[in-house]
Each structure stands twice: as C-alpha cells, then as structure tokens.
C-alpha positions as YAML, in Angstrom:
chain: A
units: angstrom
residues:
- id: 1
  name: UNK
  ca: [-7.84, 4.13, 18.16]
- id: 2
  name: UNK
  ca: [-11.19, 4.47, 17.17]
- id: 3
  name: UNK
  ca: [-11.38, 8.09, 18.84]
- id: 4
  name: UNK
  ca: [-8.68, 9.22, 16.89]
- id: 5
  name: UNK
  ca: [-10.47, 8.72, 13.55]
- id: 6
  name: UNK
  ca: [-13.46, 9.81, 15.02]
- id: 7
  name: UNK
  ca: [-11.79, 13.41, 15.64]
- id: 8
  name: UNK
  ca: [-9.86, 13.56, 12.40]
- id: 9
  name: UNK
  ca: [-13.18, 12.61, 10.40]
- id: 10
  name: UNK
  ca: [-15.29, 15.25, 12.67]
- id: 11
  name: UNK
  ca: [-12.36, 18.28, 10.91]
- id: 12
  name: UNK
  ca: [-13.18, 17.06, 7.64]
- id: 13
  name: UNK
  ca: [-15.56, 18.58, 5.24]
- id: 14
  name: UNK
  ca: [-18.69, 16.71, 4.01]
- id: 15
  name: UNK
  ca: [-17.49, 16.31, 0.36]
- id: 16
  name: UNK
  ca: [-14.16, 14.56, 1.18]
- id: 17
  name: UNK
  ca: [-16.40, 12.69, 4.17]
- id: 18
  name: UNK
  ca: [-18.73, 11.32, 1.88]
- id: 19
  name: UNK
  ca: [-16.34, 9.47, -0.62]
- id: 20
  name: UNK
  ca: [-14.26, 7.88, 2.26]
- id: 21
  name: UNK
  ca: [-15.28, 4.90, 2.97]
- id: 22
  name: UNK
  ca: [-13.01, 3.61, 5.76]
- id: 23
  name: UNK
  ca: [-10.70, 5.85, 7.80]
- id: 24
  name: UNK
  ca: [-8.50, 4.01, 10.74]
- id: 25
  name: UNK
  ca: [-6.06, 5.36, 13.35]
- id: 26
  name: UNK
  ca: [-3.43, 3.02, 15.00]
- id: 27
  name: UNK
  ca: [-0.88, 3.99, 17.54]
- id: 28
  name: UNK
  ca: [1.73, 1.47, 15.80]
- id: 29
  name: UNK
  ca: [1.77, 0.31, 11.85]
- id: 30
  name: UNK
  ca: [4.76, -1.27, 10.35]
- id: 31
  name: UNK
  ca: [3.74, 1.14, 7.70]
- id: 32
  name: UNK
  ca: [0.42, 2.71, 6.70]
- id: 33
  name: UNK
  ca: [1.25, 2.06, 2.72]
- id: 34
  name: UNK
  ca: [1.61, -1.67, 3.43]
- id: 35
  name: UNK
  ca: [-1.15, -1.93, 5.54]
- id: 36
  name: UNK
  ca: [-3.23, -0.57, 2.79]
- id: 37
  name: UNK
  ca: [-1.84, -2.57, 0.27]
- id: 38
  name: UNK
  ca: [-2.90, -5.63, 2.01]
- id: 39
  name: UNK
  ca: [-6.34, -4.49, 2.59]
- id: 40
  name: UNK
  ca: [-9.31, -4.87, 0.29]
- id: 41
  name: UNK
  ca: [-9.20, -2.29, -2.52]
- id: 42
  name: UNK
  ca: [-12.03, 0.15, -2.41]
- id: 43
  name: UNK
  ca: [-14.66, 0.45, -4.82]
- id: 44
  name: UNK
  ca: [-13.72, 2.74, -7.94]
- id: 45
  name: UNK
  ca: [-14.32, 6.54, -6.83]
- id: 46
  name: UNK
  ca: [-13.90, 5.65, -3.56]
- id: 47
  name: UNK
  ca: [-11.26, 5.96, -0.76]
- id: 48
  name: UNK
  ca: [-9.70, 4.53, 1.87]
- id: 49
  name: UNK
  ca: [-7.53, 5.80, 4.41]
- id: 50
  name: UNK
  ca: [-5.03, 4.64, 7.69]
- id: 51
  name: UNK
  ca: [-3.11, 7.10, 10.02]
- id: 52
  name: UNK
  ca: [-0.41, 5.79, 12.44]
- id: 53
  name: UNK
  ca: [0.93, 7.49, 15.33]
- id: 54
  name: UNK
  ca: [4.16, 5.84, 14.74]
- id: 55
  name: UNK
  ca: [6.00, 3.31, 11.85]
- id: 56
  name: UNK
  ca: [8.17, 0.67, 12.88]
- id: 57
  name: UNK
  ca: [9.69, -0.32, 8.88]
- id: 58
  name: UNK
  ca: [8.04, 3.46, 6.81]
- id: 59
  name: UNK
  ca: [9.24, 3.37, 3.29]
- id: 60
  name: UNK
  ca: [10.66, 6.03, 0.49]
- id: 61
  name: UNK
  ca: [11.58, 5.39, -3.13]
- id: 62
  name: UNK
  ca: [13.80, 3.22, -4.30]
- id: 63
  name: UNK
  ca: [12.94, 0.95, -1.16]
- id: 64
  name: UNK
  ca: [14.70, 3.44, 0.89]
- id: 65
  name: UNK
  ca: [13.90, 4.00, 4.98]
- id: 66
  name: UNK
  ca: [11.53, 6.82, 6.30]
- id: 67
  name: UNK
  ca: [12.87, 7.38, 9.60]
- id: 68
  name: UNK
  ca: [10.21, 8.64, 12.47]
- id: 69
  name: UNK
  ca: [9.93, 8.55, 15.87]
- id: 70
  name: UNK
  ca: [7.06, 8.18, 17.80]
- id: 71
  name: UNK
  ca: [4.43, 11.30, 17.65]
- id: 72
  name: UNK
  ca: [7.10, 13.48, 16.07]
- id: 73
  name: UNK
  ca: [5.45, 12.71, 12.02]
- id: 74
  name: UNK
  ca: [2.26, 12.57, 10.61]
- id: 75
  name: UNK
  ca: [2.45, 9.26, 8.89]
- id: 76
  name: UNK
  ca: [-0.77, 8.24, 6.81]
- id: 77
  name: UNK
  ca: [-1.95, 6.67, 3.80]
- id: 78
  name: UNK
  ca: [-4.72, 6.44, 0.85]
- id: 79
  name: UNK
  ca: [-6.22, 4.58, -1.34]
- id: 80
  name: UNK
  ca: [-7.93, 5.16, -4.09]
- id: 81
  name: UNK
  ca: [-9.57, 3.07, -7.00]
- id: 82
  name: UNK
  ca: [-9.66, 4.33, -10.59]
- id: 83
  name: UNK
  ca: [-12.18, 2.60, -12.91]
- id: 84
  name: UNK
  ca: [-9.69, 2.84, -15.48]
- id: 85
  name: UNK
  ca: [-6.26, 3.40, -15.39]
- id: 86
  name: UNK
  ca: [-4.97, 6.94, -15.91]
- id: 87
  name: UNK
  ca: [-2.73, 8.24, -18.32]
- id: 88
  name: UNK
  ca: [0.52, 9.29, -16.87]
- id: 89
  name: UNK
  ca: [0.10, 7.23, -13.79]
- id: 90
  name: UNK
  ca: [3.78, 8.55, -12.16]
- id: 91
  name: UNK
  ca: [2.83, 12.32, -11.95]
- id: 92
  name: UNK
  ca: [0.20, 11.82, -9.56]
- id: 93
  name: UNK
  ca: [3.40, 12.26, -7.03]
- id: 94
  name: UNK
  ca: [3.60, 15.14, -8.15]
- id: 95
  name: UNK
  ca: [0.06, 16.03, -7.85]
- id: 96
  name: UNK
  ca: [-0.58, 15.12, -4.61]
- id: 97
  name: UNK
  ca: [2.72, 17.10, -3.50]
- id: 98
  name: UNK
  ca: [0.92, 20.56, -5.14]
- id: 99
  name: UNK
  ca: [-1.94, 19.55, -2.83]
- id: 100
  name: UNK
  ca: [0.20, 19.09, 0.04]
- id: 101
  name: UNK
  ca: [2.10, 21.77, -0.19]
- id: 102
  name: UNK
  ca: [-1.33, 23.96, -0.50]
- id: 103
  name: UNK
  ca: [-2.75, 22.64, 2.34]
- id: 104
  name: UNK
  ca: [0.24, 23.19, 5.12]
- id: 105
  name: UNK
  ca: [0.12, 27.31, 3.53]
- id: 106
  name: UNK
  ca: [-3.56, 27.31, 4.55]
- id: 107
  name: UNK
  ca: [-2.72, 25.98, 7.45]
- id: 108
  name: UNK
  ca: [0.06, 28.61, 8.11]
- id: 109
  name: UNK
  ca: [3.35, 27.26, 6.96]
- id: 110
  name: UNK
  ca: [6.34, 29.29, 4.67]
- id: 111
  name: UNK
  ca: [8.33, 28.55, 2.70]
- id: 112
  name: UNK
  ca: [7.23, 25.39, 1.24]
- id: 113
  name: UNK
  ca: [8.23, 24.08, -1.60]
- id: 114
  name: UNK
  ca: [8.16, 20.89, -3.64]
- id: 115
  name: UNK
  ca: [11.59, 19.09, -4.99]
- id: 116
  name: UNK
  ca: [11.28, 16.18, -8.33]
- id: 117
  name: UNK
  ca: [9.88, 14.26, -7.64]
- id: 118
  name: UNK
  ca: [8.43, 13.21, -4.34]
- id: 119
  name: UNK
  ca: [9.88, 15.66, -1.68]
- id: 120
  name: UNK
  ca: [8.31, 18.10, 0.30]
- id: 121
  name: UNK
  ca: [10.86, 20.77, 1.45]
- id: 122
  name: UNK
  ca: [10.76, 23.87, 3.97]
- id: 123
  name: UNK
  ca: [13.81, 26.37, 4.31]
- id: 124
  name: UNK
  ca: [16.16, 23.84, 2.25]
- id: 125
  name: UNK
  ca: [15.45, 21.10, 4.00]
- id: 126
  name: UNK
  ca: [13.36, 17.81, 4.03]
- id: 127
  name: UNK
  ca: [10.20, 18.03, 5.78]
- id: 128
  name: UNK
  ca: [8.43, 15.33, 4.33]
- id: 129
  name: UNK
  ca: [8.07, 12.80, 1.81]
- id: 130
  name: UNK
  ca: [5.10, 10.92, -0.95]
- id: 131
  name: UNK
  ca: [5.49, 7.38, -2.06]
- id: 132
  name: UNK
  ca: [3.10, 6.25, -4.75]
- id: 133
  name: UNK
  ca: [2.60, 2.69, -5.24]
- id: 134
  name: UNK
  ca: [0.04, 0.50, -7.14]
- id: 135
  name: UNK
  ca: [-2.04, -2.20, -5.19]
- id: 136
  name: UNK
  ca: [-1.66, -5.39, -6.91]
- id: 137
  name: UNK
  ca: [-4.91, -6.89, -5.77]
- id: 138
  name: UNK
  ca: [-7.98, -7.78, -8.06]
- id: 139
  name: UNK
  ca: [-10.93, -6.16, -8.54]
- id: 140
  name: UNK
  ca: [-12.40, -3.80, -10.94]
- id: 141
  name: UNK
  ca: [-10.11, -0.35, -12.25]
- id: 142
  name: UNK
  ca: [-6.80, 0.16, -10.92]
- id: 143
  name: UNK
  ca: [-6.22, 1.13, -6.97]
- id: 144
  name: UNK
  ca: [-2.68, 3.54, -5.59]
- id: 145
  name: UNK
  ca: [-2.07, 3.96, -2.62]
- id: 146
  name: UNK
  ca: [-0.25, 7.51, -1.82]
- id: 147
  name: UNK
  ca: [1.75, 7.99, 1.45]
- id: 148
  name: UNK
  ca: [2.48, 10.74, 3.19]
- id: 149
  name: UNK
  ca: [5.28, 10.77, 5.75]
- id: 150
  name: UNK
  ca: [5.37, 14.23, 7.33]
- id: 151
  name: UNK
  ca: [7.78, 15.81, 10.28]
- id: 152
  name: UNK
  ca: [6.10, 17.61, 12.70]
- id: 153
  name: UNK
  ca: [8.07, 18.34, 15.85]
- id: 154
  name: UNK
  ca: [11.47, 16.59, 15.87]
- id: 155
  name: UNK
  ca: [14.27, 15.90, 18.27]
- id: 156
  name: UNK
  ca: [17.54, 18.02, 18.13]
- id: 157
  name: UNK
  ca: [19.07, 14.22, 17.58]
- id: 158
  name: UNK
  ca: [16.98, 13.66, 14.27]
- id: 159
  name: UNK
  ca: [16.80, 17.07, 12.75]
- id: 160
  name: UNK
  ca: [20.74, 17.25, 12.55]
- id: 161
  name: UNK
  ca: [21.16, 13.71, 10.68]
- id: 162
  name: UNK
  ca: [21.38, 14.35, 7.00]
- id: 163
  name: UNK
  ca: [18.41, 12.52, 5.40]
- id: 164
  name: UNK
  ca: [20.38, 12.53, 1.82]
- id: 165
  name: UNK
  ca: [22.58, 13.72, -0.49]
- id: 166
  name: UNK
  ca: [20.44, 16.63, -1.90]
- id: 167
  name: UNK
  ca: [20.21, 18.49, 1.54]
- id: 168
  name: UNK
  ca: [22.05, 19.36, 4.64]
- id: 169
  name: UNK
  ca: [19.06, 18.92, 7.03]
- id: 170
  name: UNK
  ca: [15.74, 18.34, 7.77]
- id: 171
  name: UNK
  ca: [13.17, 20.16, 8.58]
- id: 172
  name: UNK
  ca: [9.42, 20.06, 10.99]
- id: 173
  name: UNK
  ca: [6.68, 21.87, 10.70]
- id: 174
  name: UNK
  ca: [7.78, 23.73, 14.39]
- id: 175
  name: UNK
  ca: [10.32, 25.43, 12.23]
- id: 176
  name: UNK
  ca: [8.17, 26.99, 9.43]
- id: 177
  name: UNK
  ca: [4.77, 27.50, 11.41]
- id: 178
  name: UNK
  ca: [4.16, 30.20, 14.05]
- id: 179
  name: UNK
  ca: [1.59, 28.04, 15.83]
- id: 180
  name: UNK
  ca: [1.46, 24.14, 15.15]
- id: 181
  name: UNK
  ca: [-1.73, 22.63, 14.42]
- id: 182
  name: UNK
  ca: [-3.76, 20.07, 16.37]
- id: 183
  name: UNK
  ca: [-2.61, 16.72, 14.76]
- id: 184
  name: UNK
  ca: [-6.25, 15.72, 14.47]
- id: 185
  name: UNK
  ca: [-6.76, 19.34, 12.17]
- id: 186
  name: UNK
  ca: [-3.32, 18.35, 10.51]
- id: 187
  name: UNK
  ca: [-4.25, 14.97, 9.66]
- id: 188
  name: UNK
  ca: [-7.81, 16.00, 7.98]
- id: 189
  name: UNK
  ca: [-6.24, 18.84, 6.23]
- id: 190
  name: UNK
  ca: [-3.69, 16.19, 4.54]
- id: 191
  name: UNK
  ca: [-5.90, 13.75, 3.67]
- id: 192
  name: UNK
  ca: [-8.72, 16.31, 2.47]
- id: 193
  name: UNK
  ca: [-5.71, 17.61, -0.06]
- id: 194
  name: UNK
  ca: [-5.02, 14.27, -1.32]
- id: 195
  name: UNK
  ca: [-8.61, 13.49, -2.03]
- id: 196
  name: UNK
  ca: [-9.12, 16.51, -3.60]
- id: 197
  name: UNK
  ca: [-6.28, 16.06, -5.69]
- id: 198
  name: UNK
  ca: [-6.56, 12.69, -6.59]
- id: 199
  name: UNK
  ca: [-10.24, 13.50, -8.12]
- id: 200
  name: UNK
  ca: [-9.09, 16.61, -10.08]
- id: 201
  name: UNK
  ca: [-6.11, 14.07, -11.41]
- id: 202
  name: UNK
  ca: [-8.68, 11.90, -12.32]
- id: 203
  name: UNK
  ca: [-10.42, 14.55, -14.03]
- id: 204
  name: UNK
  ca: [-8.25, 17.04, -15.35]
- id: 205
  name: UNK
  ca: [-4.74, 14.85, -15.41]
- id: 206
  name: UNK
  ca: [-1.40, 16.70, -14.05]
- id: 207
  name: UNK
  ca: [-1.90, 19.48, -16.59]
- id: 208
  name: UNK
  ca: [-4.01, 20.60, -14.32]
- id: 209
  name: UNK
  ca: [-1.08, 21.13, -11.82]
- id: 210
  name: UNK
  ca: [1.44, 21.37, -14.00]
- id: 211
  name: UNK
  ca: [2.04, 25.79, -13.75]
- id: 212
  name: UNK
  ca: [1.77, 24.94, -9.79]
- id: 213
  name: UNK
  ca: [4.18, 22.55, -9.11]
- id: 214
  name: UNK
  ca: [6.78, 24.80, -11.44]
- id: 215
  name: UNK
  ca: [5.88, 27.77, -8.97]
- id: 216
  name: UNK
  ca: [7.21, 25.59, -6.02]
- id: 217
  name: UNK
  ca: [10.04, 23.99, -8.13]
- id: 218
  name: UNK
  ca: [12.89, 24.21, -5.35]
- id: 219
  name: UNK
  ca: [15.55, 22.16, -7.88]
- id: 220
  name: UNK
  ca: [15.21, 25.00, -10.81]
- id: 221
  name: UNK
  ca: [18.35, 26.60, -11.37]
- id: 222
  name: UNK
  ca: [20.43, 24.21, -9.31]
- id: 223
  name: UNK
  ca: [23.62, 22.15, -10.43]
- id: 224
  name: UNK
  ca: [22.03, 18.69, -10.10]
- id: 225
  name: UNK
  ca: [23.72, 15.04, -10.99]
- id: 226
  name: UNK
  ca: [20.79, 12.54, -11.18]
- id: 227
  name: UNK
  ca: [21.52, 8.90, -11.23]
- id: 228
  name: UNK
  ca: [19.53, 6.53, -13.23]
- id: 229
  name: UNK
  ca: [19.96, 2.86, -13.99]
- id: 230
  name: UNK
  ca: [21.18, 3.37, -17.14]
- id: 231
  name: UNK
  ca: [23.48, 6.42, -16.12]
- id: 232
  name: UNK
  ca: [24.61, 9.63, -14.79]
- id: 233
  name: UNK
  ca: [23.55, 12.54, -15.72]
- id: 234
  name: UNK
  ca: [24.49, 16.46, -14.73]
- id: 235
  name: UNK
  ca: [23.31, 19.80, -15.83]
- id: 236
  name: UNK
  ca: [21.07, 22.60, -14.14]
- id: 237
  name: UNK
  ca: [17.64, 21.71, -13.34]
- id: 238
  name: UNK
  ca: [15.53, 23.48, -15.61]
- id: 239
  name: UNK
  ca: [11.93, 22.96, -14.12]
- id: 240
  name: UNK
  ca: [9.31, 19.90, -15.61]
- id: 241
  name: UNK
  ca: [7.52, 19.40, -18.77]
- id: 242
  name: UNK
  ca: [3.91, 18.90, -18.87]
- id: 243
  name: UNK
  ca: [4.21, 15.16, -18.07]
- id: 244
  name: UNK
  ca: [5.73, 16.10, -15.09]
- id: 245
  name: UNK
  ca: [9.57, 14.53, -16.26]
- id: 246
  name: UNK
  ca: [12.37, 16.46, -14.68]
- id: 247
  name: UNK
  ca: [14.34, 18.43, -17.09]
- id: 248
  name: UNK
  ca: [17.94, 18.91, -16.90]
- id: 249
  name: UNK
  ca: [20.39, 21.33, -18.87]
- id: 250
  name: UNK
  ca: [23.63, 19.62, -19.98]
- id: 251
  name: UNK
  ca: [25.90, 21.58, -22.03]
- id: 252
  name: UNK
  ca: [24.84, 19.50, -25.30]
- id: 253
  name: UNK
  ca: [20.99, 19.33, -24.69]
- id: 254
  name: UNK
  ca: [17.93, 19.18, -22.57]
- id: 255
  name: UNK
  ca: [17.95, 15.54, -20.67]
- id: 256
  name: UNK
  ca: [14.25, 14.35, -20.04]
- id: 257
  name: UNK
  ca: [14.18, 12.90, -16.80]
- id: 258
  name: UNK
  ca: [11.62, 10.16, -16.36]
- id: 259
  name: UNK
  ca: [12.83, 8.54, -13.32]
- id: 260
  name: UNK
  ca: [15.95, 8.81, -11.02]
- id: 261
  name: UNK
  ca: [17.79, 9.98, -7.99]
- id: 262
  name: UNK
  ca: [18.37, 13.67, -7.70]
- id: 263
  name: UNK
  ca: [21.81, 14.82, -5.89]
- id: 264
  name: UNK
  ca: [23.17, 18.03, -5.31]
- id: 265
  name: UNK
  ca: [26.87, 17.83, -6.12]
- id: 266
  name: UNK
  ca: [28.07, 20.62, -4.00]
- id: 267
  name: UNK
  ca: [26.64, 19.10, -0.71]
- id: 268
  name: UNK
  ca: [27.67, 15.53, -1.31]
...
C-alpha cells in the first residue's frame, strides 16, 4: 500500500518528515506493534513507523485484546530509538496520550480526555487506546515502540459492547467531531503528535507534560478500586504526581500508584 504512505507522508510537515525514516501502510497486520518489534530498530533520533487498515490479533495492557474491525480504527505504530535510556521510561504513555489528545482538538474533536494510564476517552467512553513496549533487539540506545489503536467510525454492534469495567461504552471519533477527517490527514496528524512528543520527552522528560495531562485527568474525583499484583486498592482518584504515578485517596493515606488496573466500582 505504497500509495497510502505516500498520501499520509505528503500531510505531514517537513520537521516530523525528515526524522522518519521508514513509514509503511498495509491493508492487514496481525498488529502494527509486533510488526515493529520484529523489524530492525532505527538509528537513535530516528523513527520508524507502520499503519494498518485493519489488525487481525491488536494488543492492550496486560496482554489484553484491541478489538477493530476493518476501516472502522486507525491502528498504527512507532518506533523510536533513544541513545540512552530515559529516566522514567513508563510515563511516556502518558506523554504521548497529551499529544494525542492535542492533536484530535486541532483537528476538531470535544471532549477529549485522557484516563491513567493509557486510555484515550471522549464523552465517558473509550475511544482509543496507547500500548508502550520496549524492542528487545540489539543495537545502540534503547528503541519503544508506541501504539495507537484509535476508533473512528464504528458499527452500532461494536459501540454497544462494553470494552471494560471502567466504562459503559465506547466511543468514535463520528460521535465527538462535526466533520471526520480524511484518514490519510488523521493518520499524519497522529503520528506527527507522537513524534513531537517523543522528542520533547526526550528532551524535557514528562514534567514537561505533567500540568497537561492533569487538565485532561478524566479519573480525578472518581471512586476508583485499582487492582495490582500485590493487591486491591480503593479511594478517590486524586490526579498524578510528577512521575506520572496515579494517586489514590484512601481514608488512611495517599496510595502511589505505579502500575495497575483501574475499575470503576459503581459500573462493574
């Protein structure tokens, strides 16, 4: 699908242009982060991107399933090679979601807002999701991969099934834009964000996002019971530190979240 990149490369600026150095298109990818993650890594302070028109086996946290049909997501994928490994490595989720989340405003979207620690959500519920993982190949510096799974138009059948226990629904960009964008304009506008981000990350580190991502915090102020491997625990969300950990109110103490599953008790 050679055309395909050709168009989403030709909506791109020249700065984010020049520092990609591959960008493919595929009608069909088991999933765009594996693909990547079995490629070559790219040089350090470059990038390397895949878009898929549809994913037969996509992939969330905690090796759960992103569900798409075909041409109703944006599903797509980058990597990107640090020459030395950056402090805080896990908030970069959360970096790349303030970029997001910028970029589909631009674009024309409400209402979007960002929910600990990979979700992107529109009118309470899920419209997309980030999965951050760490390519395992040699090489010099240390190469991510972000993905992006993002709902664009769905079918009545998908947006009424539940995607978890945090929301009633999901949600597609046809419900919180006027006007949908040409996927091609979509595409580049995502994948612009996440380079952009990814560089100022590299830069700057999350504090750089840090009074953003609180602005969009869609958990703050809600009952939440988070599950982690070494327990439960349940208070009211209470926004994110600056190292980007979730934190949660009991009624002892403040609970600093590094890692878990997030539930909303009263829709379970």
């Amino acid at each position: 699908m050679t055309d395909r990149a050709d168009d989403v490369l030709g909506r791109m600026g020249h700065a984010e242009r020049r520092l990609l150095d591959v960008l493919e298109a595929f009608a069909e990818l088991e999933s765009t982060n594996t693909w990547l993650l079995q490629q070559e890594s790219p040089p350090p302070g470059r990038f390397r991107a895949v878009i898929a028109e549809h994913q037969t086996a996509g992939r969330g946290r905690n090796e759960k399933i992103w569900h798409s049909t075909p041409s109703s997501s944006l599903c797509l994928s980058l990597a990107y090679t640090f020459a030395k490994a950056p402090r805080n490595l896990p908030s970069l989720t959360l970096a790349t979601g303030v970029g997001i989340a910028a970029a589909l405003l631009t674009l024309g979207a409400h209402d979007i807002a960002l929910k600990w620690p990979n979700d992107l959500v529109a009118n309470d519920g899920k419209l997309g999701g980030i999965l951050t993982e760490i390519h395992s190949g040699g090489g010099a510096g240390q190469t991510v991969v972000v993905g992006v799974g993002l709902n664009i138009d769905l079918s009545n059948a998908m947006r009424y099934t539940p995607p978890a226990s945090w929301t009633v629904k999901i949600t597609d960009l046809a419900h919180c834009m006027a006007t949908l964008p040409d996927r091609s304009a979509l595409a580049a506008a995502i994948i612009a964000s996440l380079i952009d981000s990814v560089g100022r990350f590299e830069r700057e580190g999350f504090g750089a996002f840090h009074s953003t991502w609180q602005n969009s915090d869609w958990l703050k102020g809600k009952t939440v019971r988070v599950q982690q491997s070494h327990g439960l625990i349940t208070g009211i969300a209470d926004g994110i530190d600056d190292e980007g950990a979730l934190l949660v109110r009991t009624d002892s103490r403040t609970e600093r979240v590094v890692s878990g599953s997030v539930e909303l008790p009263a829709r379970i």
